[in-house]
Backbone as ProteinMPNN parsed JSONL, in Angstrom:
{"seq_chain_A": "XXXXXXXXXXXXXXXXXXXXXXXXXXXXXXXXXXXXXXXXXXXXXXXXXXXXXXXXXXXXXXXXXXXXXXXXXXXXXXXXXXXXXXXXXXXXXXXXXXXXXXXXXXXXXXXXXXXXXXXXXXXXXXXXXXXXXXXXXXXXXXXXXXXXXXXXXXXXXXXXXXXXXXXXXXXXXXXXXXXXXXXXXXXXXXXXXXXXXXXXXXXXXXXXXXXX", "coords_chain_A": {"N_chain_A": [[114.913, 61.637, 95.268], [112.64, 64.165, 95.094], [109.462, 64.131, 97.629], [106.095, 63.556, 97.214], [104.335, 65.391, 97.636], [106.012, 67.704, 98.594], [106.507, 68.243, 95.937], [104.3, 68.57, 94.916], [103.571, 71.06, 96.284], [105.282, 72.531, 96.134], [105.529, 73.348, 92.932], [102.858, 74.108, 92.698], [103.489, 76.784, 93.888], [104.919, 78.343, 92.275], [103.346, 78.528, 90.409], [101.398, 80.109, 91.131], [102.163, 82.351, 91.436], [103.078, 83.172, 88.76], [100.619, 84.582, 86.623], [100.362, 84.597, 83.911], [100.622, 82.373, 83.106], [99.221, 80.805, 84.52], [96.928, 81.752, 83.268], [96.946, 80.578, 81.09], [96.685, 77.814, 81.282], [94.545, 77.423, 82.27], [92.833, 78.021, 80.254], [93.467, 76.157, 78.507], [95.515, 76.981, 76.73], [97.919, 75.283, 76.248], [100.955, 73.406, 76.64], [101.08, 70.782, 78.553], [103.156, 69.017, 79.46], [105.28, 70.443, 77.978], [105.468, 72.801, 79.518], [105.892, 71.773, 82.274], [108.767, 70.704, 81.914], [109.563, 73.429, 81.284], [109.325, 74.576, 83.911], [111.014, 72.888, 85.448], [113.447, 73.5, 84.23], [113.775, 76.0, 84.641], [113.375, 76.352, 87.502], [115.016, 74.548, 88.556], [113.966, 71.614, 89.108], [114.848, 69.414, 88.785], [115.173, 67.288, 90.824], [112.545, 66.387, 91.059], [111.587, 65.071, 89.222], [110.331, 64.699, 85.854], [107.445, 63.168, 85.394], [106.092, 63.839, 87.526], [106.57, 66.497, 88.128], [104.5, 67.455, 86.065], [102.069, 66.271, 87.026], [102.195, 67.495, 89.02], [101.177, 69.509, 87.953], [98.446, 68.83, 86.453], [96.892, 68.638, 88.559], [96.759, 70.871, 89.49], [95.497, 72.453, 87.837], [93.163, 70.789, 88.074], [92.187, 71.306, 90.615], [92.672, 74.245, 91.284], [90.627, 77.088, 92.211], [90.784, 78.781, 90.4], [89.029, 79.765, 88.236], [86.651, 80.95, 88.841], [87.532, 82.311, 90.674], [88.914, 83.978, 88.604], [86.02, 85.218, 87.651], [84.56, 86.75, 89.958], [86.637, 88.64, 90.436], [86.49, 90.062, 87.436], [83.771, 90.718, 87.766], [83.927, 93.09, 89.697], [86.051, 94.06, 88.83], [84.902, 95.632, 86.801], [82.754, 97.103, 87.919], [84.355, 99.06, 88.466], [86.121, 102.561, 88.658], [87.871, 103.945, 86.388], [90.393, 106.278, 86.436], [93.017, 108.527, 85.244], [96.269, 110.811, 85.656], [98.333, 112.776, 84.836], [102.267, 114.61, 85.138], [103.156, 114.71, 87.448], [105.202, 114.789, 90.546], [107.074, 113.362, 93.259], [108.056, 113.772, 95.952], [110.735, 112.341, 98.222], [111.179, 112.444, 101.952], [113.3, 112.653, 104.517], [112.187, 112.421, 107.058], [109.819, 112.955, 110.476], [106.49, 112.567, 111.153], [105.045, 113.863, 112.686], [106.991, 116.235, 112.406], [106.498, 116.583, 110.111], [103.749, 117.552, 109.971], [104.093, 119.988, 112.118], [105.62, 122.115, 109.848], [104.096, 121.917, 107.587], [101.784, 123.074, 109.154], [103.079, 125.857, 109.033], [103.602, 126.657, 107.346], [101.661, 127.631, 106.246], [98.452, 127.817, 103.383], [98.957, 125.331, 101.115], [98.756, 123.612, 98.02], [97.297, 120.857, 97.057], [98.144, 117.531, 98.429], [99.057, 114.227, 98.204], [100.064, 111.818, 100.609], [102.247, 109.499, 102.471], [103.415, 107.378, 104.545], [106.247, 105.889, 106.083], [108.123, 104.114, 108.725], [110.763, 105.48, 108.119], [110.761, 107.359, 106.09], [108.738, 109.697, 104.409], [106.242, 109.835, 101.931], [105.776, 112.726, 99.427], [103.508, 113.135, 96.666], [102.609, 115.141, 94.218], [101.62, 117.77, 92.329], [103.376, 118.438, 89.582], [104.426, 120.757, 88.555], [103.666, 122.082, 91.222], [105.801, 121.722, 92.822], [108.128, 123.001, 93.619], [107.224, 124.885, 95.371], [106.889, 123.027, 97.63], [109.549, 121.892, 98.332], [110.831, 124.402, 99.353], [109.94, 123.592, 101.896], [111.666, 122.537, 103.216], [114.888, 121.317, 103.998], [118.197, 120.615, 102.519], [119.075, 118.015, 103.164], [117.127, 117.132, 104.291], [115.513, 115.941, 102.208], [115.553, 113.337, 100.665], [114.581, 112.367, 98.004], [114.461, 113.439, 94.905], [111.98, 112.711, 92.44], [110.734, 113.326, 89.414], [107.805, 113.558, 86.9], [105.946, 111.751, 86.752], [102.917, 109.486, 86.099], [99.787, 109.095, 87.375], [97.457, 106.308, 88.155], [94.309, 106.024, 88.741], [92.18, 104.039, 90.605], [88.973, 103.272, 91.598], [86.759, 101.289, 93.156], [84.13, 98.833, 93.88], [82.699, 99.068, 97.13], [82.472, 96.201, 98.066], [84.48, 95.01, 96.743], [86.486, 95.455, 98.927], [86.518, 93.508, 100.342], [87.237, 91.555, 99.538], [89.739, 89.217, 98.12], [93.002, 90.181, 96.376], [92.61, 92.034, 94.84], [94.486, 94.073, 94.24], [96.757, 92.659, 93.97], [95.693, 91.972, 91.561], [95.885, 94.185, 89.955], [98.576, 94.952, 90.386], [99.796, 92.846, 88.668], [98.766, 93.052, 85.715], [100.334, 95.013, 84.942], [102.357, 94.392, 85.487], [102.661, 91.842, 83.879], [102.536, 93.369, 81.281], [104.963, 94.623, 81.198], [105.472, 97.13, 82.676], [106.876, 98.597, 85.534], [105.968, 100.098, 88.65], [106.494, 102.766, 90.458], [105.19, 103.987, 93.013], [102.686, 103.235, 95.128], [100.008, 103.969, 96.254], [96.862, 102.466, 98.965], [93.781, 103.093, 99.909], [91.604, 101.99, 100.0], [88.217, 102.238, 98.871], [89.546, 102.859, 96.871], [92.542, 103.126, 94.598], [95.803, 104.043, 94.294], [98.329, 104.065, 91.564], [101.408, 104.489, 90.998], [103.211, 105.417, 87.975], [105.72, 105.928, 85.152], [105.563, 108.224, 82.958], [105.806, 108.189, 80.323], [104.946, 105.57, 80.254], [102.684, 105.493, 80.615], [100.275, 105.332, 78.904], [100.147, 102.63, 78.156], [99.967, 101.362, 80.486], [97.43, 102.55, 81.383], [95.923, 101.081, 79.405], [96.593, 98.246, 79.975], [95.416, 98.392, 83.035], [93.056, 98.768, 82.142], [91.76, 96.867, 80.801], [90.863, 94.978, 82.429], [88.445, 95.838, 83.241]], "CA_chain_A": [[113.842, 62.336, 94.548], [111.485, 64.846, 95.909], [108.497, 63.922, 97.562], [104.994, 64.03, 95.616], [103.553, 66.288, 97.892], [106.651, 68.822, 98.172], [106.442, 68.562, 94.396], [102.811, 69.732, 94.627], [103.638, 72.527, 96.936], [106.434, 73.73, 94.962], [104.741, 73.56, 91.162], [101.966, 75.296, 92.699], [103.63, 78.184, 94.757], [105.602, 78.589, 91.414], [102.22, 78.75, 89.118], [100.359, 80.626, 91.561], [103.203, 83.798, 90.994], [102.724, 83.825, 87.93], [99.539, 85.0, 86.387], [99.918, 84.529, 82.587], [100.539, 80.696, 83.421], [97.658, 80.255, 85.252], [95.604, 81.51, 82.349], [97.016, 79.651, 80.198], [96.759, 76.766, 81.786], [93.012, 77.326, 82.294], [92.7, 78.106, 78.701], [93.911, 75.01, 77.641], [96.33, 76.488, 75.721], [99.308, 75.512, 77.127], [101.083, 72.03, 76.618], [101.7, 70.466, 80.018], [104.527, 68.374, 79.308], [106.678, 71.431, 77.79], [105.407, 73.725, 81.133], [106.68, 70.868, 83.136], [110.269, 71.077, 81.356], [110.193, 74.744, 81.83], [109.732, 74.725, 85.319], [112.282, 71.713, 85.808], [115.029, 74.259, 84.117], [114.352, 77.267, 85.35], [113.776, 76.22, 89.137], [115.598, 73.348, 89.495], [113.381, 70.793, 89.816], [115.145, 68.007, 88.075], [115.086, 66.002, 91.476], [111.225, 65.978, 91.231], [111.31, 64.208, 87.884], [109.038, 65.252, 85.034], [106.507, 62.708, 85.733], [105.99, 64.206, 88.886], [105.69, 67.857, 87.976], [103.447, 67.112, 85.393], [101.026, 65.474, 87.868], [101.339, 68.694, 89.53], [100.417, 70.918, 87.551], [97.266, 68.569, 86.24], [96.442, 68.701, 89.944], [96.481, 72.645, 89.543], [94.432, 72.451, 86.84], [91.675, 70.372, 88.285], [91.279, 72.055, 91.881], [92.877, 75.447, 91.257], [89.277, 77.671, 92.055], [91.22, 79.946, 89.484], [87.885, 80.259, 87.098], [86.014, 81.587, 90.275], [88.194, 84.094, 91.215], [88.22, 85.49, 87.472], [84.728, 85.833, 87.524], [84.52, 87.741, 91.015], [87.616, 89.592, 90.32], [86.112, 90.127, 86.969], [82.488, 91.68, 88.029], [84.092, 93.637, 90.632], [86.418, 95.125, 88.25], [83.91, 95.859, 85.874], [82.306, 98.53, 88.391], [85.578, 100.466, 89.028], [85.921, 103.643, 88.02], [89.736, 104.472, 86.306], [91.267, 107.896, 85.554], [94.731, 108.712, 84.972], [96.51, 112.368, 86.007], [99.633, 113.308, 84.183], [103.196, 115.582, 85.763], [102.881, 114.318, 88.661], [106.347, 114.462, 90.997], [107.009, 112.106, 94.564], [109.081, 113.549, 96.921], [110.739, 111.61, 99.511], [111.788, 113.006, 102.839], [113.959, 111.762, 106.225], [111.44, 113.325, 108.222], [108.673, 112.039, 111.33], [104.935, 112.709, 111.171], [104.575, 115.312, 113.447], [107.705, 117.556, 112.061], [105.627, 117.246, 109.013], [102.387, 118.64, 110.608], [104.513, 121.443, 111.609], [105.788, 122.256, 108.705], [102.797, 121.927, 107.108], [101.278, 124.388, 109.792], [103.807, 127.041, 109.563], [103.992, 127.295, 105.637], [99.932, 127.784, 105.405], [98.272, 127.304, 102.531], [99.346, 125.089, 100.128], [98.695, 122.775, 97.07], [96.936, 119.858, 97.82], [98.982, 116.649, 97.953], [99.061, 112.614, 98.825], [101.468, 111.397, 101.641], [102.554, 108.19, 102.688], [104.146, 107.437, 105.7], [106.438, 104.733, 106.354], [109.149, 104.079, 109.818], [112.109, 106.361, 108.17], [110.272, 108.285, 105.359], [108.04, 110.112, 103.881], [106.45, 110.301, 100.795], [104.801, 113.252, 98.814], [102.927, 113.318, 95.769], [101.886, 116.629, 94.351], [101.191, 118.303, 90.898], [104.929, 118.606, 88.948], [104.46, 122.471, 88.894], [104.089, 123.153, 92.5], [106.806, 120.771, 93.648], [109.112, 123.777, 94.804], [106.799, 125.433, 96.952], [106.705, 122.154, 99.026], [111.012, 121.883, 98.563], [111.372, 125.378, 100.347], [110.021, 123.971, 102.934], [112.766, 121.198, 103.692], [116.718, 121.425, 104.365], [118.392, 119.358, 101.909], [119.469, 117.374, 104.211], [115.485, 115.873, 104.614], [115.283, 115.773, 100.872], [116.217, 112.147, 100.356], [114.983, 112.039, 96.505], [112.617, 114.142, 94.041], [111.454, 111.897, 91.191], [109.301, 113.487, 88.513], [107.175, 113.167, 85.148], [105.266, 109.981, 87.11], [101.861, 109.657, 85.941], [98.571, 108.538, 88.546], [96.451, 105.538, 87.751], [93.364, 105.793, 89.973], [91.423, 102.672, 89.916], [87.97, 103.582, 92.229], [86.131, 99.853, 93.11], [83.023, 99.026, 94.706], [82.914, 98.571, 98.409], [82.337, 94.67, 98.013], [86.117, 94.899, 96.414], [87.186, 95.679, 99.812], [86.359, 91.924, 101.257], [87.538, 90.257, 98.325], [90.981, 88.868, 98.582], [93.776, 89.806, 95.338], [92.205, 92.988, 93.834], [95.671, 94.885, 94.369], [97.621, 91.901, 93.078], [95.794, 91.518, 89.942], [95.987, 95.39, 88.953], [100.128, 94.632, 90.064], [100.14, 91.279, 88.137], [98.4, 92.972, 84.64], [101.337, 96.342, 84.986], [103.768, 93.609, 85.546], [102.686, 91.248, 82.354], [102.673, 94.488, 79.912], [106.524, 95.431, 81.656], [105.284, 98.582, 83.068], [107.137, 99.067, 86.764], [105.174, 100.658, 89.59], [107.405, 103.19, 91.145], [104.555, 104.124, 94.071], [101.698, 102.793, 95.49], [98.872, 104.422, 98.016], [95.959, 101.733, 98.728], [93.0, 104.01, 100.44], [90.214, 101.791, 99.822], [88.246, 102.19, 97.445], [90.606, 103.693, 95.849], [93.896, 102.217, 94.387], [96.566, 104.793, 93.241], [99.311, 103.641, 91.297], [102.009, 106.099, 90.107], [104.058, 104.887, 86.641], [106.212, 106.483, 84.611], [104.62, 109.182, 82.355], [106.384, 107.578, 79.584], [104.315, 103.98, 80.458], [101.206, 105.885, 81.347], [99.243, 104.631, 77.689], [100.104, 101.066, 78.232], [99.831, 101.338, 81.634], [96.281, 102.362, 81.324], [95.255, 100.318, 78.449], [96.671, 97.316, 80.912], [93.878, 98.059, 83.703], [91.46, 98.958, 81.318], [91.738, 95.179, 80.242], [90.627, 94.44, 83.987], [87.107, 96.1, 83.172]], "C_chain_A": [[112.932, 63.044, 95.548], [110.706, 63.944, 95.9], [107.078, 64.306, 96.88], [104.543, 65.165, 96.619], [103.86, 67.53, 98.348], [106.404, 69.014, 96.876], [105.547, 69.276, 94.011], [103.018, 70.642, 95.075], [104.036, 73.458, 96.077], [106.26, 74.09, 93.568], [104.001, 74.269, 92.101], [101.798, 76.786, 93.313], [104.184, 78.629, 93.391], [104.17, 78.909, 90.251], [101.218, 80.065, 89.701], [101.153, 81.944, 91.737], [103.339, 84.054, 89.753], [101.094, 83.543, 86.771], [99.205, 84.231, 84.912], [99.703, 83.141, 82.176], [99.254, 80.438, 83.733], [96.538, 80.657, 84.116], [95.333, 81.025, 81.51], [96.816, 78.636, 80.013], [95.226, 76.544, 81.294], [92.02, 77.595, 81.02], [92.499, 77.518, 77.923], [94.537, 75.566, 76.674], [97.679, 76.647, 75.912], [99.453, 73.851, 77.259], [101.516, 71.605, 78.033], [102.702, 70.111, 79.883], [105.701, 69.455, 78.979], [106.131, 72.656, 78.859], [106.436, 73.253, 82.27], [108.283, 70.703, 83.122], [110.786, 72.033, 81.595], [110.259, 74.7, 83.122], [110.886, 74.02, 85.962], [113.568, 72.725, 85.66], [114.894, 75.415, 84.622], [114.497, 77.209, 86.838], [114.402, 75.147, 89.767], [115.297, 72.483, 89.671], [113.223, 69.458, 88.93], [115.279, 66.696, 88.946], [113.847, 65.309, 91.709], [110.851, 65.005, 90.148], [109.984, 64.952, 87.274], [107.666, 65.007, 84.994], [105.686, 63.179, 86.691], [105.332, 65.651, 88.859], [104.82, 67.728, 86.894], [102.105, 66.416, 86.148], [101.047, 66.756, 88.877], [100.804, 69.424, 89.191], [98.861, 70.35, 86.755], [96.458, 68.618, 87.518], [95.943, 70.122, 90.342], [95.25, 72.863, 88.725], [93.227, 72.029, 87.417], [91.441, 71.005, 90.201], [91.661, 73.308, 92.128], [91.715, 76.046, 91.542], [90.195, 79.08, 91.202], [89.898, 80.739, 88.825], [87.251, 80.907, 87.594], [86.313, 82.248, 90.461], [87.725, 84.817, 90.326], [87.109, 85.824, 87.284], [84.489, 86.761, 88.98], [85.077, 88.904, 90.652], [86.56, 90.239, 89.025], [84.557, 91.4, 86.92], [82.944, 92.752, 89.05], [84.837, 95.039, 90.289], [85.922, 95.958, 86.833], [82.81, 97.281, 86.206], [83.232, 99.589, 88.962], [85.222, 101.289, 88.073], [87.514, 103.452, 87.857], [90.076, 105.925, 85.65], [92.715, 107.889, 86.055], [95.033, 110.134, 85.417], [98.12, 111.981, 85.453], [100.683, 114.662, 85.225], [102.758, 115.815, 87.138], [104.755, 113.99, 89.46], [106.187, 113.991, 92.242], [108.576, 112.765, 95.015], [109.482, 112.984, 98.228], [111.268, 112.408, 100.29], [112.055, 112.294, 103.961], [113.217, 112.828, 106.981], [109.951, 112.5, 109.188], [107.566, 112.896, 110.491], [105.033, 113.876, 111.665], [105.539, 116.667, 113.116], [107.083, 117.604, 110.925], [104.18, 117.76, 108.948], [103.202, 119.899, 110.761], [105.127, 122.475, 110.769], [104.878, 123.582, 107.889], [101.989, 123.186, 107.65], [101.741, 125.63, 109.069], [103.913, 127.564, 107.748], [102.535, 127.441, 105.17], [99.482, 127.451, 104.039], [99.252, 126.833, 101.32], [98.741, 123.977, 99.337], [98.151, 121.496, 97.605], [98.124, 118.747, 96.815], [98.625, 115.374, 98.562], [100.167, 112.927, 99.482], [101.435, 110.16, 102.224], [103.238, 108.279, 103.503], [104.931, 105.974, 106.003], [107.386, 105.002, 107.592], [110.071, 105.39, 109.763], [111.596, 107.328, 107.334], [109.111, 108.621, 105.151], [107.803, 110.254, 102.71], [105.422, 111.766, 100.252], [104.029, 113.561, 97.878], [102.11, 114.406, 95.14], [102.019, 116.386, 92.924], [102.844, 118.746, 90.592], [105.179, 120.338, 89.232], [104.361, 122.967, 90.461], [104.69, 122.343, 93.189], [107.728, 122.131, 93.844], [108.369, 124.648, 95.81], [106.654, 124.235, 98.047], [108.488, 121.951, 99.123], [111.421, 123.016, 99.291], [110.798, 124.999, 101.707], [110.849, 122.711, 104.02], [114.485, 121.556, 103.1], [117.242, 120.279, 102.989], [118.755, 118.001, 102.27], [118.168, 115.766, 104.587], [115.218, 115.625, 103.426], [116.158, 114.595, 100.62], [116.35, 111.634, 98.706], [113.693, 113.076, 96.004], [112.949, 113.21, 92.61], [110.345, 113.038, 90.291], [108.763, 113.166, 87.18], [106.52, 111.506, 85.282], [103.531, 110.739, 86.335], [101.315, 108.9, 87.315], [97.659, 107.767, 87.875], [95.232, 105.414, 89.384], [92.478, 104.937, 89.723], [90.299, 102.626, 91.586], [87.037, 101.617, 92.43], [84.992, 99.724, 94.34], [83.181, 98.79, 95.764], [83.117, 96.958, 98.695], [83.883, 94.357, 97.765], [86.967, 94.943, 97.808], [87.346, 94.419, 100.505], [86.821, 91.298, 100.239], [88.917, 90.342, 98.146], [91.767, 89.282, 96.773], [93.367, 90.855, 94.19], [93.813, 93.796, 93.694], [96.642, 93.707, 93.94], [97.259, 91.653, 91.887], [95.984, 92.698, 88.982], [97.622, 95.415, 88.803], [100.84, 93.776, 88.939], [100.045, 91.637, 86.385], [99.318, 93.775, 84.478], [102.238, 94.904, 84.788], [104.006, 92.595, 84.138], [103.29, 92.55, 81.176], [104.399, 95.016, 80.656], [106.639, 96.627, 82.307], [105.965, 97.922, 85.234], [106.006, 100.109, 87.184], [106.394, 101.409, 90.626], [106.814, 103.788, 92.627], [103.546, 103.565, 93.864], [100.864, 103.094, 96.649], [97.923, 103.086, 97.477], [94.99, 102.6, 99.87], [91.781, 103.634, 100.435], [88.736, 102.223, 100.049], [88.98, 101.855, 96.854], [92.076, 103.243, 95.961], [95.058, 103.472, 93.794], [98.124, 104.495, 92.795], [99.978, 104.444, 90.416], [102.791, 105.08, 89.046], [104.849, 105.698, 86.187], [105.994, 107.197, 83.485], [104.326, 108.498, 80.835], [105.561, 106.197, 79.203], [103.107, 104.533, 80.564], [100.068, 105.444, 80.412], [98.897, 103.304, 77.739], [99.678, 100.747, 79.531], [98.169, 101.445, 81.789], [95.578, 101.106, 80.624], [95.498, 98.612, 79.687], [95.293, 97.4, 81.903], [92.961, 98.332, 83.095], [90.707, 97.506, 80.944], [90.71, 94.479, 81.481], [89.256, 94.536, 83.839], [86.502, 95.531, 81.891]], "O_chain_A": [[112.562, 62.566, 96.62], [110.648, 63.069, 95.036], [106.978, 65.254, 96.102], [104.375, 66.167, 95.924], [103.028, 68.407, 98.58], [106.014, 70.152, 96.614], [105.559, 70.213, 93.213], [102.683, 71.567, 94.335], [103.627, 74.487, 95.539], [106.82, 75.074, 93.086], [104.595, 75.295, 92.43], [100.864, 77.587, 93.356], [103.748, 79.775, 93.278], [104.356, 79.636, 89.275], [100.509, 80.793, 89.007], [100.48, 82.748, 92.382], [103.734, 85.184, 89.465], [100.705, 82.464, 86.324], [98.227, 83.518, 84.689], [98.957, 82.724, 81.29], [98.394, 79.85, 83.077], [95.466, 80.058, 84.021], [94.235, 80.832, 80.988], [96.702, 78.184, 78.874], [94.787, 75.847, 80.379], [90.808, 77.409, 80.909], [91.813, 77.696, 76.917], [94.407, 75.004, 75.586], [98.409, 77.634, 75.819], [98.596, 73.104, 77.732], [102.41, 72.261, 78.567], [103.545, 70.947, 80.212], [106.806, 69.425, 79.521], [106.841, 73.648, 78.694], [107.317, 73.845, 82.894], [108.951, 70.592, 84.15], [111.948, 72.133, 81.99], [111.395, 74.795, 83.587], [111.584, 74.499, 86.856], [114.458, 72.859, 86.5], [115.892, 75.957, 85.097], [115.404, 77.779, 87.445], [114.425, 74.819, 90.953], [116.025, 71.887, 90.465], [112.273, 68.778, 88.54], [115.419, 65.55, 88.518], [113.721, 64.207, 92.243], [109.89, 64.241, 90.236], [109.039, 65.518, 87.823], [106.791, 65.836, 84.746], [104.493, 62.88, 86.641], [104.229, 66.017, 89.264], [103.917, 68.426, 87.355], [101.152, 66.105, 85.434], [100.022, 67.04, 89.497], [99.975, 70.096, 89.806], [98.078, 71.243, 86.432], [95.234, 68.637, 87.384], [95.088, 70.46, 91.161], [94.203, 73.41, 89.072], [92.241, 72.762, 87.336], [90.337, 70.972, 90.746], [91.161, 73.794, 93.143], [91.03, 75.328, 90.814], [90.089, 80.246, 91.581], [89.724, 81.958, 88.856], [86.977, 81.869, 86.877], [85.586, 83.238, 90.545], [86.878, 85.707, 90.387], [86.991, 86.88, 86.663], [84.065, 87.854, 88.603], [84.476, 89.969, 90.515], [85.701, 90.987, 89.492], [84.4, 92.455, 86.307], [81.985, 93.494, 89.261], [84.729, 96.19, 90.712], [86.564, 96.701, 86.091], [82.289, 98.09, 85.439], [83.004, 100.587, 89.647], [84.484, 101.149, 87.098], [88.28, 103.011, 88.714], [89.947, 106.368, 84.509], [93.284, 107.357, 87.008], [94.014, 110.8, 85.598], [98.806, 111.0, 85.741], [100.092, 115.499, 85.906], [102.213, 116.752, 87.72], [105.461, 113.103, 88.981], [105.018, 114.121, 92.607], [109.715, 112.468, 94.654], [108.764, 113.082, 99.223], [111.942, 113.28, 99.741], [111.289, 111.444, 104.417], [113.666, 113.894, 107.404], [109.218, 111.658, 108.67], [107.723, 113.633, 109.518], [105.104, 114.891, 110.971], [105.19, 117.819, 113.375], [106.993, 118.751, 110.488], [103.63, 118.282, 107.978], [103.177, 120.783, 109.905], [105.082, 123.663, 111.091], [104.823, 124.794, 107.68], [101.596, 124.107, 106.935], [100.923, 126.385, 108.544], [104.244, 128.633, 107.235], [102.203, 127.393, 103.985], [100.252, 126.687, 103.456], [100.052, 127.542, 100.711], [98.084, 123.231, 100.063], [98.62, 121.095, 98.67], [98.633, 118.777, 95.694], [97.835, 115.436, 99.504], [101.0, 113.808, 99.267], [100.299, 109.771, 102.495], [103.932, 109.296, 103.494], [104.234, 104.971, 106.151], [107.602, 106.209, 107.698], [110.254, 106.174, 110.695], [111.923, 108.446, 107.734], [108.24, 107.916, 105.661], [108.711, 110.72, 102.021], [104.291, 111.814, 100.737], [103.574, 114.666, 98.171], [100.954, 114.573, 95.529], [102.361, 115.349, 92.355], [103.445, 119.388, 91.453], [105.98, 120.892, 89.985], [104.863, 124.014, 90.869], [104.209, 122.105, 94.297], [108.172, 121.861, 94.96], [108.841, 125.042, 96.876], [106.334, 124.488, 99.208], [108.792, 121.83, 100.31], [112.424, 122.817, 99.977], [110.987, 125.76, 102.656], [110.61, 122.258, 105.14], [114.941, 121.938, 102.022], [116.598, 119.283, 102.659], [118.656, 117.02, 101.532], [118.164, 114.565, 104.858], [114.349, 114.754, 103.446], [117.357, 114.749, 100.385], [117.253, 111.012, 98.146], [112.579, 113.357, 96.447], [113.999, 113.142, 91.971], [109.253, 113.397, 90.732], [109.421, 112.456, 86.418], [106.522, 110.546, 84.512], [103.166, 111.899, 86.145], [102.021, 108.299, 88.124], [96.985, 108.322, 87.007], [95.355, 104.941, 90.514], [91.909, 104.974, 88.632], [90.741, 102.054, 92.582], [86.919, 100.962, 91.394], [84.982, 100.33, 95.412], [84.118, 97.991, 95.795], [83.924, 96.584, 99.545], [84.479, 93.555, 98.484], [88.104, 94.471, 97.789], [88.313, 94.275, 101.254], [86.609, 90.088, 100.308], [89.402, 91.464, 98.006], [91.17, 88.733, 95.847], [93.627, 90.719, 92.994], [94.04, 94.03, 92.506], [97.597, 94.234, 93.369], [98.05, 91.205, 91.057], [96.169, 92.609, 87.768], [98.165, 95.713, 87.739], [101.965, 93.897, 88.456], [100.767, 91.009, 85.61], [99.65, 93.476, 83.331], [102.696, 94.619, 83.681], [105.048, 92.508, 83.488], [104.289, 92.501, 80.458], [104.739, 96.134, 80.268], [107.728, 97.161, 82.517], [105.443, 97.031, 85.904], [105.315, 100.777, 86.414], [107.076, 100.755, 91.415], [107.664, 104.092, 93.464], [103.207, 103.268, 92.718], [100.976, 102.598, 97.77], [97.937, 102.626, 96.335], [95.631, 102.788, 100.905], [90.852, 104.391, 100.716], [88.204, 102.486, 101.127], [89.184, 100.767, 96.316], [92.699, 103.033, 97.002], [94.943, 103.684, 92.587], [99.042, 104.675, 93.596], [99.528, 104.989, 89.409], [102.933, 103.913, 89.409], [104.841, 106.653, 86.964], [106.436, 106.465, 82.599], [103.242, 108.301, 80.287], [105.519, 105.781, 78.046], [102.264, 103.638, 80.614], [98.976, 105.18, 80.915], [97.796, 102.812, 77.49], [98.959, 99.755, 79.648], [97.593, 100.481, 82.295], [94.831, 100.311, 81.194], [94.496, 98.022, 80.093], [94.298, 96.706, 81.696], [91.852, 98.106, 83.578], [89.517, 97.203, 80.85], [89.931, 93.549, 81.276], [88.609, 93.55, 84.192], [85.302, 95.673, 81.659]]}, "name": "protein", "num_of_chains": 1, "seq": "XXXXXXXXXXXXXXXXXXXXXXXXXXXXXXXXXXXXXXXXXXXXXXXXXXXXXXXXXXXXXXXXXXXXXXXXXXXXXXXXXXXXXXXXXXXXXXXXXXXXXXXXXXXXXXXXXXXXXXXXXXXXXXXXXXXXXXXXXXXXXXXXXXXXXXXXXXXXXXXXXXXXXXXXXXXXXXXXXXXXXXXXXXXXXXXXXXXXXXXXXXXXXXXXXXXX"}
């Protein structure tokens, strides 16, 4: 049999991934004994015995500082600002930094856009309509993918949000309850921008709206 205090680890790395648990929990409305069953079958944890995870997750319950958070989280997301932007396309490119400064140089004005930078790619985020003046100026070759018809959730938060641990997992965590995928993500603090699928963009809002 597992030990009790793997048992605690493991019930509470398992409660503390998901969200809707934990509020349920803290809700009280949520039977322990049939939580304890679920977790046993879905992760396995028929060598911990039921007795066992059930004593973890009352253990979650009484020193979780869950209630604490939601009230931080809570007032914090209460002074964001959220707007949405519609036809919105994300192109990726196999290209460095600096060949995309010159680029950028050499094709003068254009369209303002987001960019993201990671090791092998690039990303760009522009307005759906002037996504081919930024494709003439790449080979197909650097054109790794064009996605479009994303919407933009911009979720603005007070500076204080910036020291406070789990603001960007709970706007992930409320998209992820309602089923909505997150197909990009800039974090620019403040400012949170999360792209969706144009399609998701109602629920998708109404989800962080919940937050405020």
């Amino acid at each position: 049999m597992m030990k009790k205090n793997n048992t605690n680890q493991t019930v509470w790395k398992l409660l503390l991934m998901d969200l809707a648990i934990q509020k349920d929990i803290h809700r009280q409305i949520i039977n322990t004994r049939a939580l304890a069953k679920y977790l046993i079958k879905k992760y396995g944890l028929s060598q911990s015995g039921l007795d066992a995870v059930i004593s973890a997750i009352r253990r979650f319950e009484n020193e979780a500082p869950f209630e604490e958070e939601e009230k931080i989280l809570h007032n914090i997301f209460k002074e964001s600002i959220i707007s949405t932007r519609n036809n919105i396309a994300c192109l990726t490119l196999s290209l460095t930094v600096n060949d995309l400064v010159k680029r950028w140089t050499n094709a003068g004005k254009l369209p303002p856009a987001r960019i993201t930078t990671g090791r092998r790619t690039i990303k760009l985020m522009v307005d759906q309509p002037d996504i081919h003046l930024f494709k003439i100026m790449f080979s197909s070759d650097e054109i790794i993918k064009v996605e479009e018809n994303l919407s933009e959730i911009s979720v603005i938060v007070s500076e204080r949000a910036i020291l406070t641990k789990g603001v960007m997992a709970r706007i992930a965590n409320e998209l992820s309850l309602a089923n909505i995928n997150i197909h990009e993500l800039i974090v620019c603090p403040p400012e949170f921008l999360i792209y969706v699928k144009q399609s998701d963009i109602v629920r998708a809002h109404e989800s962080v709206l919940k937050l405020s």
